[in-house]
C-alpha positions as CSV (number, residue, x, y, z in Angstrom):
1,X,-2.0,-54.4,16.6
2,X,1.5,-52.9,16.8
3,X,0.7,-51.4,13.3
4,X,-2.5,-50.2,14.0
5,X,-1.3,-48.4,17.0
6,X,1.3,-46.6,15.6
7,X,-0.8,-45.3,12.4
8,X,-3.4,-44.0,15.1
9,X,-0.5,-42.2,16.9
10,X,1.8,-41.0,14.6
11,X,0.9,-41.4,10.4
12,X,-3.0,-40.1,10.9
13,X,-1.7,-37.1,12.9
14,X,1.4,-36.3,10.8
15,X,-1.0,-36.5,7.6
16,X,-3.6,-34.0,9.5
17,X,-0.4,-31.6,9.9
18,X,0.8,-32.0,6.5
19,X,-2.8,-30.6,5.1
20,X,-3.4,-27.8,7.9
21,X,-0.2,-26.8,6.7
22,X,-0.6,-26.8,3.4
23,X,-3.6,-25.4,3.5
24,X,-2.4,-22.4,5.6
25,X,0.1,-22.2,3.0
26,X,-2.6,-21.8,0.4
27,X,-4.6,-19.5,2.2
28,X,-1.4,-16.6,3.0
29,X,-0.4,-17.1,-0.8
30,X,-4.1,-16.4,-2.2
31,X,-4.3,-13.5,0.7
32,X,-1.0,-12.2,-0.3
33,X,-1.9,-12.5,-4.3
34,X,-5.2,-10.6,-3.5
35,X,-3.7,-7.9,-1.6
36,X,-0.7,-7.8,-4.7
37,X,-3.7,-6.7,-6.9
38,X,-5.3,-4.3,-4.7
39,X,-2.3,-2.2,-4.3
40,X,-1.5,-2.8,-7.9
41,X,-4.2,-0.1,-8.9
42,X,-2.9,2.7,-6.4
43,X,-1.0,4.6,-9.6
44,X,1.7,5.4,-7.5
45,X,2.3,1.1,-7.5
46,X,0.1,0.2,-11.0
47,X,3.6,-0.5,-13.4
48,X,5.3,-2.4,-10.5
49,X,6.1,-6.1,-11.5
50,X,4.0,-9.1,-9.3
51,X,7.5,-9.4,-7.7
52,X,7.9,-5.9,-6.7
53,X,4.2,-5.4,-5.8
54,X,4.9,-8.6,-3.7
55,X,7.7,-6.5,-1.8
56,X,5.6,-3.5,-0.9
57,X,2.8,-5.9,0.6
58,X,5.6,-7.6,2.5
59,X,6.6,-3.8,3.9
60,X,3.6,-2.6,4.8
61,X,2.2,-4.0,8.4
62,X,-2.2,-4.7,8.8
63,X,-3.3,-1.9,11.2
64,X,-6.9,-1.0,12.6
65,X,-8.9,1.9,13.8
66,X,-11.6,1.8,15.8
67,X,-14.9,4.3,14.7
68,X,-14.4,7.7,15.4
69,X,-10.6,7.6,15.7
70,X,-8.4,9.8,13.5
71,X,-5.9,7.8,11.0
72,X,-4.1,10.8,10.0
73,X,-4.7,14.9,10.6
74,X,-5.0,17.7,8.4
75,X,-1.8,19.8,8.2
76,X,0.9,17.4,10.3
77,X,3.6,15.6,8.8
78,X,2.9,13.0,6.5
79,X,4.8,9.7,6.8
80,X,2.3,6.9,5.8
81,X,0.1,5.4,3.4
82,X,-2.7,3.4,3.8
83,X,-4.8,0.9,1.8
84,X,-8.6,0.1,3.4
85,X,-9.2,-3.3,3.6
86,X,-12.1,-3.4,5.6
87,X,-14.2,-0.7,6.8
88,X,-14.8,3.2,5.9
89,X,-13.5,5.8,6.3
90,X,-14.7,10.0,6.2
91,X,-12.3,12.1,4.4
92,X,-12.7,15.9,5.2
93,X,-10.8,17.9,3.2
94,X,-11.3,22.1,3.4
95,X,-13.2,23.3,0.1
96,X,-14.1,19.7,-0.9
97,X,-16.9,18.2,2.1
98,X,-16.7,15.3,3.2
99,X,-16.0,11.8,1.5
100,X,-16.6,8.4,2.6
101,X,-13.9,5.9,1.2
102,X,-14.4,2.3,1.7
103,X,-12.3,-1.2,0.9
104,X,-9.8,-0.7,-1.9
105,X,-9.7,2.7,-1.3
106,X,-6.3,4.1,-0.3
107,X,-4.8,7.7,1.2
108,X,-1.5,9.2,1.4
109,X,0.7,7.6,-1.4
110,X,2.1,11.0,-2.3
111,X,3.6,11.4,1.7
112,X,6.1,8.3,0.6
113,X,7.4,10.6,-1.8
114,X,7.5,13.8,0.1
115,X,6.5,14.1,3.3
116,X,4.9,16.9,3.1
117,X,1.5,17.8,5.0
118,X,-1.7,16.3,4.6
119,X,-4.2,17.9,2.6
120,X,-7.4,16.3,4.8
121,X,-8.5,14.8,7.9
122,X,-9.3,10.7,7.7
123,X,-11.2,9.4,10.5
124,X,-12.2,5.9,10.7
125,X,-16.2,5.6,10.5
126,X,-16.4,2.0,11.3
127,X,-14.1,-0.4,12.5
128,X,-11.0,-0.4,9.5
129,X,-8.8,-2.8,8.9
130,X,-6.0,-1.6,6.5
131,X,-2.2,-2.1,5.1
132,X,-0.1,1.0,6.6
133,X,3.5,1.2,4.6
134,X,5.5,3.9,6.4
135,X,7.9,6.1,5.1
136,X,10.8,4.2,6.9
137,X,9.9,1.1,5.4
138,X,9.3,2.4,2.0
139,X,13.1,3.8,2.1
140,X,14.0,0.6,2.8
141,X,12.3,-1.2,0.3
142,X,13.9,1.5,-2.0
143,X,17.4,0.6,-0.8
144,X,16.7,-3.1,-1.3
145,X,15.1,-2.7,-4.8
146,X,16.2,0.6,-6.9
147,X,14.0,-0.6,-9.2
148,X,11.2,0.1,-7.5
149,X,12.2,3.9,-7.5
150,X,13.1,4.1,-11.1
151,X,9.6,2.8,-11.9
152,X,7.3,4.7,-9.4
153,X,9.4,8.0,-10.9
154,X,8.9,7.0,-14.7
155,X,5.5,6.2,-14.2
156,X,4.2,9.0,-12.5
157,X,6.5,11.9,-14.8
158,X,4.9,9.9,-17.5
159,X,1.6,11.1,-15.6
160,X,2.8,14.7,-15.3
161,X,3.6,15.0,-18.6
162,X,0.3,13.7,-19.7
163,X,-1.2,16.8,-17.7
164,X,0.6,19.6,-19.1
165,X,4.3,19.3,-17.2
166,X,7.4,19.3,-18.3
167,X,9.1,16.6,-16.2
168,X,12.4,14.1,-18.2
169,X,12.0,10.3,-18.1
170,X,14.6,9.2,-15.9
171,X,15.1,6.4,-18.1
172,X,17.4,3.7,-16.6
173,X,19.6,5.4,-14.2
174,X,19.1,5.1,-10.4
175,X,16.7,7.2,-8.6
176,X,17.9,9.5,-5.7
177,X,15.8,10.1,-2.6
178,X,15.9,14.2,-3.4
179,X,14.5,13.5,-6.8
180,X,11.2,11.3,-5.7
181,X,10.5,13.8,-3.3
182,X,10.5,16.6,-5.5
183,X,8.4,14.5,-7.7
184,X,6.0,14.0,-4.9
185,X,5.8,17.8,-4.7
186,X,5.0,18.0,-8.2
187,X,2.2,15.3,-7.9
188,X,0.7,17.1,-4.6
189,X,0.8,20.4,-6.6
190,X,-0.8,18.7,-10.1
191,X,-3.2,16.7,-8.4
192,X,-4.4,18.7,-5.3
193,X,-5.2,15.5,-3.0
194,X,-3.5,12.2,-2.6
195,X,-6.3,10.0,-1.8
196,X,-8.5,7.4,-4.2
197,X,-10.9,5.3,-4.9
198,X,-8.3,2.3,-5.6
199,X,-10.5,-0.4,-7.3
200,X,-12.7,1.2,-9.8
């Protein structure tokens, strides 16, 4: 009886833990390995390892935006990028009309680098749920991980040079703050928007 008692009110429970545990476990890893390959075909990210793409979904915090709001304005200071989970959003950019981006698209990678102003206006047309990496917490994830610099700049000079610029491989030395965001000026002024369609 004893026995029976105390497997009713303390083994069955501490089994029923064990596997809501484990499988909330489970279910953040397969989140977190499906958000890795999302943001793994942003070009800014594609040549980062599963171990560094694994550190910019760690940096970047889930946001939402109800319909009709703006995400970011035409002309002010970029500081953010953003990766649509959920949701779409109208991108109205003068000369170009508007465009509706949906999940796995993604806007203002080149503002990490640069800071420089957006080139559209994003408002949410539904309700979006998104990853948001700011420029704070991209510096930061520089400072923990040069190697995350040194391969976002030798992947996308490899991209200028591929469209006409002249632009050195920085090779193996460590990437200064100055250098990626002259690089991000480059990249605005080669590729005249910084938003995409991320999962082709």
């Amino acid at each position: 009886m004893v026995t029976a008692n105390l497997v009713r009110g303390w083994v069955a429970p501490a089994i029923l833990f064990v596997l809501v545990v484990g499988a909330a476990f489970l279910a953040v890893r397969w989140l977190t390995t499906q958000q890795m390959r999302a943001v793994g075909f942003v070009p800014l990210f594609s040549d980062l390892s599963k171990r560094q793409l694994r550190s910019v979904v760690a940096s970047a915090n889930e946001v939402q935006f109800s319909p009709g709001s703006a995400v970011v304005e035409e002309g002010k200071e970029g500081k953010n990028f953003y990766f649509i989970k959920r949701g779409t959003v109208v991108v109205q950019a003068p000369g170009v009309g508007d465009t509706t981006l949906g999940p796995g698209a993604y806007f203002g990678e080149v503002s990490l680098l640069d800071g420089g102003p957006r080139t559209a206006t994003v408002r949410a047309e539904t309700m979006v749920t998104g990853l948001e990496l700011t420029r704070a917490g991209f510096d930061r994830l520089l400072a923990k991980d040069p190697s995350i610099g040194r391969t976002i700049m030798r992947n996308m000079s490899s991209w200028l040079r591929e469209h006409g610029e002249d632009t050195p491989d920085p090779g193996e030395s460590e990437v200064s703050r100055s250098e990626l965001v002259e690089l991000g000026r480059r990249l605005r002024a080669a590729r005249r928007s910084e938003w995409g369609q991320g999962l082709r």
